[in-house]
GUTORSE-234434 format. One record per residue (C-alpha): residue number from 1; residue in one letter; x, y negated, z. Coordinates in steps of 0.02 Angstrom, whole numbers, plus 50000, padded with zeros to 5 digits. Layout:
<site i="NUM" aa="a" px="X" py="Y" pz="Z"/>
...
***
This chain:
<site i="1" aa="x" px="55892" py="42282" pz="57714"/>
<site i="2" aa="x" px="55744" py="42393" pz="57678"/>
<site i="3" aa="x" px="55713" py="42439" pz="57852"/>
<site i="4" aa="x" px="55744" py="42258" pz="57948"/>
<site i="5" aa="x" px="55558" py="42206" pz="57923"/>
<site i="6" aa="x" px="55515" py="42365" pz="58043"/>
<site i="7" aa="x" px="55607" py="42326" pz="58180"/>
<site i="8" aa="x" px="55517" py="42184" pz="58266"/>
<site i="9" aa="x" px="55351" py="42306" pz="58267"/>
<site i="10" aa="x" px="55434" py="42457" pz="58347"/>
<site i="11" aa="x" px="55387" py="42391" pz="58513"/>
<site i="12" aa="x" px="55238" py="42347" pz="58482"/>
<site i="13" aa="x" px="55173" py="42522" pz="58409"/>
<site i="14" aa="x" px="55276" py="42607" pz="58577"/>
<site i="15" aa="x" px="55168" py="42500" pz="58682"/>
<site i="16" aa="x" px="55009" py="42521" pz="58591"/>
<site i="17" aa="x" px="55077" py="42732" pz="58607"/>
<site i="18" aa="x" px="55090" py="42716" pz="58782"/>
<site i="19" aa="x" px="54918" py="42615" pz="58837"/>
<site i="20" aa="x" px="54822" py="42740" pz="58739"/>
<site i="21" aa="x" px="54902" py="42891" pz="58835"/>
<site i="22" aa="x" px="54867" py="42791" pz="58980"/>
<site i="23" aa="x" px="54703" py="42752" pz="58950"/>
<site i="24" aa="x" px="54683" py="42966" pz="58922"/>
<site i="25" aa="x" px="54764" py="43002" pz="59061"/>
<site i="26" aa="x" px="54639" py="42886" pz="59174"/>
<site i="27" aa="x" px="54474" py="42919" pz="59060"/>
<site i="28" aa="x" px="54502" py="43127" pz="59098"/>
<site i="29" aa="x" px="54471" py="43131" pz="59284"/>
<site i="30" aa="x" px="54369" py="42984" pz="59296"/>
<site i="31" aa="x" px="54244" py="43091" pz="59168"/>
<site i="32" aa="x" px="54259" py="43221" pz="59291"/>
<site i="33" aa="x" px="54228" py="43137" pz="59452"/>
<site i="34" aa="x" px="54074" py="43055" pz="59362"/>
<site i="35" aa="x" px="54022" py="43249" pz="59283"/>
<site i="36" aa="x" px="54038" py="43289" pz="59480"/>
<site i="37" aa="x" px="53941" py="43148" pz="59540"/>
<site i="38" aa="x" px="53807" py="43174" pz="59411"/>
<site i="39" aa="x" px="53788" py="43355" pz="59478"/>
<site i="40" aa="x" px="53767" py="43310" pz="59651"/>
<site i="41" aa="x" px="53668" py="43158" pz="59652"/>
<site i="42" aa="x" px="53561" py="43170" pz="59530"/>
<site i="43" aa="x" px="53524" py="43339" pz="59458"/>
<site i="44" aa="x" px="53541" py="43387" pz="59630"/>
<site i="45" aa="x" px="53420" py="43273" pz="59705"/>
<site i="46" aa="x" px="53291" py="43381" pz="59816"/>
<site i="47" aa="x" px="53151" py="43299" pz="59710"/>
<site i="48" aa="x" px="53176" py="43401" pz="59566"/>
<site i="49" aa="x" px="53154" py="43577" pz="59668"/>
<site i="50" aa="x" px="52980" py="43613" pz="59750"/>
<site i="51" aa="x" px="52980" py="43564" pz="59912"/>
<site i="52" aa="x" px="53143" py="43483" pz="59901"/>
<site i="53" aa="x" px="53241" py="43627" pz="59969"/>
<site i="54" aa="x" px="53381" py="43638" pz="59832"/>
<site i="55" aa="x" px="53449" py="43799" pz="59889"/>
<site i="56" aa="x" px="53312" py="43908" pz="59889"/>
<site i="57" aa="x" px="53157" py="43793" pz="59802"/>
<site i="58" aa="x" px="53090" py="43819" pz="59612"/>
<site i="59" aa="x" px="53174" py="43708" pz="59488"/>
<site i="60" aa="x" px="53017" py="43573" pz="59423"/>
<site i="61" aa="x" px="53105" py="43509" pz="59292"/>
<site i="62" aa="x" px="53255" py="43516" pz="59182"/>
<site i="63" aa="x" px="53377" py="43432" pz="59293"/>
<site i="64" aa="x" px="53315" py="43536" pz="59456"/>
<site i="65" aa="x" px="53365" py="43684" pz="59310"/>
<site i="66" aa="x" px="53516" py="43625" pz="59244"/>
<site i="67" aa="x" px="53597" py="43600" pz="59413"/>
<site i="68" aa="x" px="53558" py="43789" pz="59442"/>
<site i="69" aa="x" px="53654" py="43821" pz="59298"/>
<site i="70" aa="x" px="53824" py="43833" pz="59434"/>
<site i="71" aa="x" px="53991" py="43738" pz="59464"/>
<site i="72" aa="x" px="54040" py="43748" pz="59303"/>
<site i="73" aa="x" px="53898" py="43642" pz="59228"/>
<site i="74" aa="x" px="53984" py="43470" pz="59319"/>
<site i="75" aa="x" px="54146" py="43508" pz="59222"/>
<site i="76" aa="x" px="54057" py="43546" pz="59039"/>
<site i="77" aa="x" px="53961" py="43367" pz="59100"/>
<site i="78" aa="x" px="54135" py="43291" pz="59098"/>
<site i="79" aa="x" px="54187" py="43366" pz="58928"/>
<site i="80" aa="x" px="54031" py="43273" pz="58852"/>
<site i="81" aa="x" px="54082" py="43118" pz="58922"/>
<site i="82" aa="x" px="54241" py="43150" pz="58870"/>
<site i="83" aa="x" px="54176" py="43164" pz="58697"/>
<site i="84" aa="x" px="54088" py="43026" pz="58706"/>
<site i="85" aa="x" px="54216" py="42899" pz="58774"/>
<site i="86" aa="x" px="54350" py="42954" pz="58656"/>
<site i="87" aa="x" px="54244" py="42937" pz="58507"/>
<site i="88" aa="x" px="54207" py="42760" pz="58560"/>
<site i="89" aa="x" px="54395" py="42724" pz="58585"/>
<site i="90" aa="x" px="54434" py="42783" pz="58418"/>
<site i="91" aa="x" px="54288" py="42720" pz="58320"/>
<site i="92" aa="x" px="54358" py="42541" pz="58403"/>
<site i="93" aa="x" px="54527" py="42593" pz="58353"/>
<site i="94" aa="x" px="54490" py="42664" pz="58189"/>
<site i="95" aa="x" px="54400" py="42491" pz="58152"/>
<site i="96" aa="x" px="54518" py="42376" pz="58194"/>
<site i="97" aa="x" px="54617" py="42469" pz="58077"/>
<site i="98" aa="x" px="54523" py="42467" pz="57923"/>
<site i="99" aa="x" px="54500" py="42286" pz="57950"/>
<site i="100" aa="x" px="54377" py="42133" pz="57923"/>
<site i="101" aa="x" px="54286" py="42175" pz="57795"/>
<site i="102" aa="x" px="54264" py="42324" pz="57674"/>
<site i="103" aa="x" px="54431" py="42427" pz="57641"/>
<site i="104" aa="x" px="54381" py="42462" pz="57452"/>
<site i="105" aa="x" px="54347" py="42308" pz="57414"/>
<site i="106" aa="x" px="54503" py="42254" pz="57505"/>
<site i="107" aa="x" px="54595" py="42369" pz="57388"/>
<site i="108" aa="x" px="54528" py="42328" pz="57229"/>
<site i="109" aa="x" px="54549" py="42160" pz="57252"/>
<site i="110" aa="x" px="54726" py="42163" pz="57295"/>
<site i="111" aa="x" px="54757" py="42277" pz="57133"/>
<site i="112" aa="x" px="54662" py="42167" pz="57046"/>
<site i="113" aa="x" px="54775" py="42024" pz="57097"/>
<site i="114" aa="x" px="54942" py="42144" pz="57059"/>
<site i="115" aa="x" px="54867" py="42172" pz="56897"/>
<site i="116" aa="x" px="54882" py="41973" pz="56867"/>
<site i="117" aa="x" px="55048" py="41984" pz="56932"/>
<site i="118" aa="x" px="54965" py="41856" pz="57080"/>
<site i="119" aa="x" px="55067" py="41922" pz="57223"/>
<site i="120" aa="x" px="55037" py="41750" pz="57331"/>
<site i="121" aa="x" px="54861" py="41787" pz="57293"/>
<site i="122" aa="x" px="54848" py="41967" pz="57364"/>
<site i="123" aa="x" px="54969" py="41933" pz="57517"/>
<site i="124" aa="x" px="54827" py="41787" pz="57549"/>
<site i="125" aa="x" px="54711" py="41923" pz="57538"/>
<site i="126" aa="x" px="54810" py="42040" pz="57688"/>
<site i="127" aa="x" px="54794" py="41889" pz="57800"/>
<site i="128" aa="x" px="54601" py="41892" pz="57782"/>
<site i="129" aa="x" px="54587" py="42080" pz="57802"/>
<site i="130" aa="x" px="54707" py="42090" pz="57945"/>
<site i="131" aa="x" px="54695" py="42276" pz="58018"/>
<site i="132" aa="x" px="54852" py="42429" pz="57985"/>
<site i="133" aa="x" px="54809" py="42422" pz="57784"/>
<site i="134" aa="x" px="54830" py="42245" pz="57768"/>
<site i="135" aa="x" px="54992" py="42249" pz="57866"/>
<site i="136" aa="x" px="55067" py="42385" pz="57770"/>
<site i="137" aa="x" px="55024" py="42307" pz="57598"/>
<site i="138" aa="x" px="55085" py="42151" pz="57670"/>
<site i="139" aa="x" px="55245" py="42236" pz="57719"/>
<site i="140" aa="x" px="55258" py="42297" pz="57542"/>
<site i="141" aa="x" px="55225" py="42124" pz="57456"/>
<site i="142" aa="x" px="55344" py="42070" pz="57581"/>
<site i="143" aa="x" px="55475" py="42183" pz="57507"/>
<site i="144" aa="x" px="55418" py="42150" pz="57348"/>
<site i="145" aa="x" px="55463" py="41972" pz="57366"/>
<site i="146" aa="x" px="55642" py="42029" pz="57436"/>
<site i="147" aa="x" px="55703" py="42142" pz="57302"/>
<site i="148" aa="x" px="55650" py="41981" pz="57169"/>
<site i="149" aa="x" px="55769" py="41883" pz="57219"/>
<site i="150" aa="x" px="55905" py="42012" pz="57243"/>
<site i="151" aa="x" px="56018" py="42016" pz="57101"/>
<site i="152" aa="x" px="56148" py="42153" pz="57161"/>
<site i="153" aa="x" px="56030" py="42285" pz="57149"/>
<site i="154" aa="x" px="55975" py="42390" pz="57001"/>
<site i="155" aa="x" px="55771" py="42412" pz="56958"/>
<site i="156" aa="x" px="55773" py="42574" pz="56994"/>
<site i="157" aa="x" px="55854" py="42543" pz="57194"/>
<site i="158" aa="x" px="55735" py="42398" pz="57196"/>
<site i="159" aa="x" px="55578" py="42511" pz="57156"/>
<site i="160" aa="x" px="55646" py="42608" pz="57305"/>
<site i="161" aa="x" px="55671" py="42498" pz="57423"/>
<site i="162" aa="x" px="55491" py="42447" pz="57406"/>
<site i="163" aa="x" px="55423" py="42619" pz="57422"/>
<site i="164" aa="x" px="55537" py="42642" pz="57562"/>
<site i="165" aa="x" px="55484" py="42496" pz="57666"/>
<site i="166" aa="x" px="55254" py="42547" pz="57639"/>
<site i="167" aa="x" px="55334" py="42720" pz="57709"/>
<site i="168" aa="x" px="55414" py="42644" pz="57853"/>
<site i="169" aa="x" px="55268" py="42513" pz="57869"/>
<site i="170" aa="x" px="55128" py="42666" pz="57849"/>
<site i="171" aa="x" px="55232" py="42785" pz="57985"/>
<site i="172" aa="x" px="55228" py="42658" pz="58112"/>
<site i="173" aa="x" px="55032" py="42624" pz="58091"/>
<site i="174" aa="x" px="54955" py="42771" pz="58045"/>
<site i="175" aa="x" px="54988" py="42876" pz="58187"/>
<site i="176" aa="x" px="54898" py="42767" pz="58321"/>
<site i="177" aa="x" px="54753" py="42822" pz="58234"/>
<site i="178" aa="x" px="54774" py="43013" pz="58255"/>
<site i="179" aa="x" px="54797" py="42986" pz="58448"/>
<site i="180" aa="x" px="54681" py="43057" pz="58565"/>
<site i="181" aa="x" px="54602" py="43163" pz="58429"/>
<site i="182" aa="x" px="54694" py="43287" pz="58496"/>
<site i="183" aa="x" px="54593" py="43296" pz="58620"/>
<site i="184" aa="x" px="54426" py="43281" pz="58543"/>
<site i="185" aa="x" px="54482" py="43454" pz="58462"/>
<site i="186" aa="x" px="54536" py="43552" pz="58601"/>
<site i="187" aa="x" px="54348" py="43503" pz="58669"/>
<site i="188" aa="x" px="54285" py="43607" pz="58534"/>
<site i="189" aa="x" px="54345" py="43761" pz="58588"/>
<site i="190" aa="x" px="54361" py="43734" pz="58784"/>
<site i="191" aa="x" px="54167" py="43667" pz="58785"/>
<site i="192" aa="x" px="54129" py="43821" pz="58719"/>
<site i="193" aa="x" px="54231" py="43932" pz="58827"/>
<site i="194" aa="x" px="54202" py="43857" pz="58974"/>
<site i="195" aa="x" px="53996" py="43865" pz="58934"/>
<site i="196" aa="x" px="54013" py="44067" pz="58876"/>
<site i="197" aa="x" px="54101" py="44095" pz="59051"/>
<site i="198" aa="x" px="53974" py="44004" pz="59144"/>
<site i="199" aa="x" px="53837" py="44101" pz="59089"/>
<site i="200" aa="x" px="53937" py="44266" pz="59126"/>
<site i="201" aa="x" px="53968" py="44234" pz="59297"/>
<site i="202" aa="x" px="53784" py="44190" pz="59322"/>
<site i="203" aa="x" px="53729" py="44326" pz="59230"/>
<site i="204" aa="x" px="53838" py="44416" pz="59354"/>
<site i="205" aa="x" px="53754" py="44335" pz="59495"/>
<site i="206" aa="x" px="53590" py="44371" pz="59420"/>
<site i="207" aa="x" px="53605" py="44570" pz="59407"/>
<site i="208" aa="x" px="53699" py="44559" pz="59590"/>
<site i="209" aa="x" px="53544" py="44504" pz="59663"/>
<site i="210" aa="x" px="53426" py="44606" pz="59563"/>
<site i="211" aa="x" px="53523" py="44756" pz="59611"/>
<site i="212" aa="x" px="53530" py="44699" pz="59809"/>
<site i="213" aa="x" px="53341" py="44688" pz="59801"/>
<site i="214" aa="x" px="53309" py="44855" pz="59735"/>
<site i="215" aa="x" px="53165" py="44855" pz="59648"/>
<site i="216" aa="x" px="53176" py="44719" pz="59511"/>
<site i="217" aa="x" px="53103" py="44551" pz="59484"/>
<site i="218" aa="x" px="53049" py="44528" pz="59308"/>
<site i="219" aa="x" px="53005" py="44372" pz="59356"/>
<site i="220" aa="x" px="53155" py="44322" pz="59466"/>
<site i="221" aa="x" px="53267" py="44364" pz="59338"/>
<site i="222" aa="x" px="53213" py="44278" pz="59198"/>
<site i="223" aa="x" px="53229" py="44142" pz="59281"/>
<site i="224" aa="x" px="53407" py="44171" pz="59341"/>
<site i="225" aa="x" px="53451" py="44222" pz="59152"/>
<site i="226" aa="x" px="53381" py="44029" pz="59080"/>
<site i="227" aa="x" px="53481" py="43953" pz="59217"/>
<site i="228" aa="x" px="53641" py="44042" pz="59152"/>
<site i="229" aa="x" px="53603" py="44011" pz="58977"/>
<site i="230" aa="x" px="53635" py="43831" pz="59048"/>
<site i="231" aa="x" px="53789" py="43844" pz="59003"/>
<site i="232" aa="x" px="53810" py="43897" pz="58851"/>
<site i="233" aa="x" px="53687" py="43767" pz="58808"/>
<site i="234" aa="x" px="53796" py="43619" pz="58885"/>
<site i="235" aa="x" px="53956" py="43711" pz="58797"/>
<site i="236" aa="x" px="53874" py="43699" pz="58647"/>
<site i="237" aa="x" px="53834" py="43564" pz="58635"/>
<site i="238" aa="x" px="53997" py="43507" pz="58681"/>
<site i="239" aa="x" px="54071" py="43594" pz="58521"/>
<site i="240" aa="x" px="53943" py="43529" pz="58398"/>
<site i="241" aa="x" px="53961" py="43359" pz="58436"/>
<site i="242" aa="x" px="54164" py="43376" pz="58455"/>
<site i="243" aa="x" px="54157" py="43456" pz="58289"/>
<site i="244" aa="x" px="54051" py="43333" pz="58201"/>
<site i="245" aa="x" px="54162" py="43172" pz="58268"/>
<site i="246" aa="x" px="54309" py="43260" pz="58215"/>
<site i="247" aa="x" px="54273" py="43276" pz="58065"/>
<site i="248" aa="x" px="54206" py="43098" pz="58027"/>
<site i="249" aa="x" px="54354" py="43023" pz="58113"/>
<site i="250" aa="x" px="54481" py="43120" pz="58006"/>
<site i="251" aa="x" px="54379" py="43076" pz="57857"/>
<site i="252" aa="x" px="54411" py="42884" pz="57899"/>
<site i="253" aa="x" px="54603" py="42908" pz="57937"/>
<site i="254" aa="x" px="54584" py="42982" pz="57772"/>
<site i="255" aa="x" px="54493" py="42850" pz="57668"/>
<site i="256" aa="x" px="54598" py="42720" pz="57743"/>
<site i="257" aa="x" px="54774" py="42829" pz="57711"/>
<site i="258" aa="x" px="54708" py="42841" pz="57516"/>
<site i="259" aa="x" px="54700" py="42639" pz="57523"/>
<site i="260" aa="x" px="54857" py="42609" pz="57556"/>
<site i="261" aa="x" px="54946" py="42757" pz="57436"/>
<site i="262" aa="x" px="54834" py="42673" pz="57313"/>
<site i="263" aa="x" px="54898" py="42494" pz="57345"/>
<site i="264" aa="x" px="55048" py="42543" pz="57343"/>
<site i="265" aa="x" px="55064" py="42622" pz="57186"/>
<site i="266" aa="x" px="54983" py="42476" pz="57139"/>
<site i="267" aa="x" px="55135" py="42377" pz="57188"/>
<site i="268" aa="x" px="55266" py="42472" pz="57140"/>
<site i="269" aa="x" px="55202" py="42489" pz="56970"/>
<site i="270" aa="x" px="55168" py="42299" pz="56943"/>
<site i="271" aa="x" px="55362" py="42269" pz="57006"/>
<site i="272" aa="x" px="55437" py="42404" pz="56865"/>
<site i="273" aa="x" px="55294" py="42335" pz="56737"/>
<site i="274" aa="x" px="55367" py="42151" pz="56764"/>
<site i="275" aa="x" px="55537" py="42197" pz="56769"/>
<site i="276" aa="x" px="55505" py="42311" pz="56595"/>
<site i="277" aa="x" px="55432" py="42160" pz="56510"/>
<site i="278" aa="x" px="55567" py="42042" pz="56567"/>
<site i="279" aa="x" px="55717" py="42169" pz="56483"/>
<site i="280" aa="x" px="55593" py="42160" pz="56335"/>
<site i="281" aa="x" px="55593" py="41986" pz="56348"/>
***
C-alpha cells in the first residue's frame, strides 16, 4: 500500500534517466567537433599570423597564439564547452526542481500549514510550487491522507508508512539532479591533465628545435615556451570553472534535499501530534 503511489512515476523518471544520458552522449562530440572547428577556422585564420602564413608567420594576437599552443588546445576548447553546456543543463534542471517560486518560503509555508493541522491547505500549496519538492511533499500528504482513514493499522505502522512513501517519493526525484555532474567533475581533473601534457610536449618541441639550431634563440624560445604555457592556461581554466560549478550545483541539490527532510519531519510529526491528542481526547 505504501509503495502503490510510486509506481505510475517509475517510467517517467527511466525516461527522464535515459534523455539526459542521451543528451550527454550527443553534447560530448558535438563540443568536440565545435572545439575542432574553432581551432581551424578561426584561431587558425591566416589573419592573425603576419603575413598570413600560419605555419611559419608571428602570432599578432592572442588567437594567432593560442592556436600555436598545439592539437591539444581544440580538445581542452571542447572541455570548456563541455563545462559550459552541462552547467546550463543542470542549472535548467536544478530549477525546475526547486520549483516556482522560492523553496524556503515554500517550506515554511507548508509547515506553517501542518502546524494548523491544514493539510488541504499545504497540498494546495505543492500544486503552486510544482517542481521534485512539491511532488515529494505532495506524495507524503498524499500518504498522509491514506493512513487517516486506515483503521487496521497501528500509529506507529502508520508513521511508517508515511516516512516510507517521502523515501520512495525523494529516491525517485533526487537523483535526476546528480546526473551529468559526473561529468562536470571528471573535467576538473582531465582539463588539467590534458593542459599540463600539452605544455610538455611543446616544451619538448621547443628545446628540439633550439637544440637542432645550435646556437640558441633567446628570443625564439620564449616565444615557443608562452605558446606551450597555452595549455596549461586553457586546462586551467577548465578546472577552476569545473570546480566552482560543482560546488554551487551540489550546494543546491543540497538546499533543496534539506527542504524536503525538513517537510517531512514536518509531516510526520503533525500525524503522531494529532493522533496523540486524539488518544488524549
Amino acid at each position: 500500500m505504501a509503495t502503490a503511489p510510486t509506481k505510475p512515476a517509475t517510467p517517467v523518471k527511466k525516461e527522464s534517466s535515459g534523455a539526459s544520458g542521451t543528451f550527454a552522449l550527443l553534447t560530448i562530440p558535438i563540443c568536440i567537433i565545435v572545439g575542432i572547428l574553432i581551432f581551424v577556422f578561426i584561431l587558425g585564420d591566416p589573419s592573425h599570423y603576419a603575413g598570413g602564413d600560419v605555419d611559419k608567420g608571428v602570432p599578432q594576437d592572442i588567437f594567432g597564439t593560442v592556436h600555436r599552443g598545439g592539437y591539444l588546445v581544440p580538445l581542452i576548447m571542447a572541455f570548456v564547452l563541455m563545462v559550459v553546456v552541462f552547467s546550463i543543463e543542470r542549472a535548467i534542471v536544478i530549477g525546475k526542481a526547486a520549483g516556482s517560486g522560492s523553496v524556503d518560503s515554500f517550506v515554511r509555508k507548508v509547515t506553517s500549514l501542518l502546524s494548523a493541522g491544514n493539510i488541504d491547505g499545504a497540498s494546495a500549496e505543492c500544486d503552486k510550487q510544482k517542481g521534485s519538492v512539491a511532488n515529494v511533499v505532495k506524495a507524503g500528504l498524499k500518504k498522509y491522507r491514506e493512513m487517516e482513514a486506515d483503521d487496521h493499522l497501528t500509529v506507529d505502522q502508520k508513521t511508517l508508512a508515511i516516512q516510507k512513501e517521502i523515501e520512495e517519493a525523494t529516491a525517485l526525484e533526487m537523483p535526476m539532479l546528480e546526473q551529468n555532474l559526473t561529468i562536470i567533475a571528471t573535467l576538473v581533473s582531465i582539463g588539467t591533465l590534458c593542459g599540463l601534457l600539452g605544455t610538455v610536449l611543446g616544451m619538448i618541441k621547443a628545446f628540439s628545435t633550439m637544440s637542432a639550431a645550435g646556437a640558441p634563440n633567446t628570443s625564439e624560445l620564449s616565444t615557443d615556451i608562452s605558446e606551450a604555457l597555452v595549455n596549461t592556461a586553457l586546462g586551467i581554466t577548465t578546472s577552476a570553472s569545473s570546480i566552482i560549478l560543482y560546488n554551487f550545483f551540489t550546494s543546491k541539490i543540497d538546499k533543496l534535499t534539506y527542504a524536503i527532510d525538513e517537510t517531512g519531519f514536518s509531516i510526520v510529526q503533525t500525524f503522531g501530534a494529532s493522533h496523540a491528542a486524539a488518544r488524549r481526547g
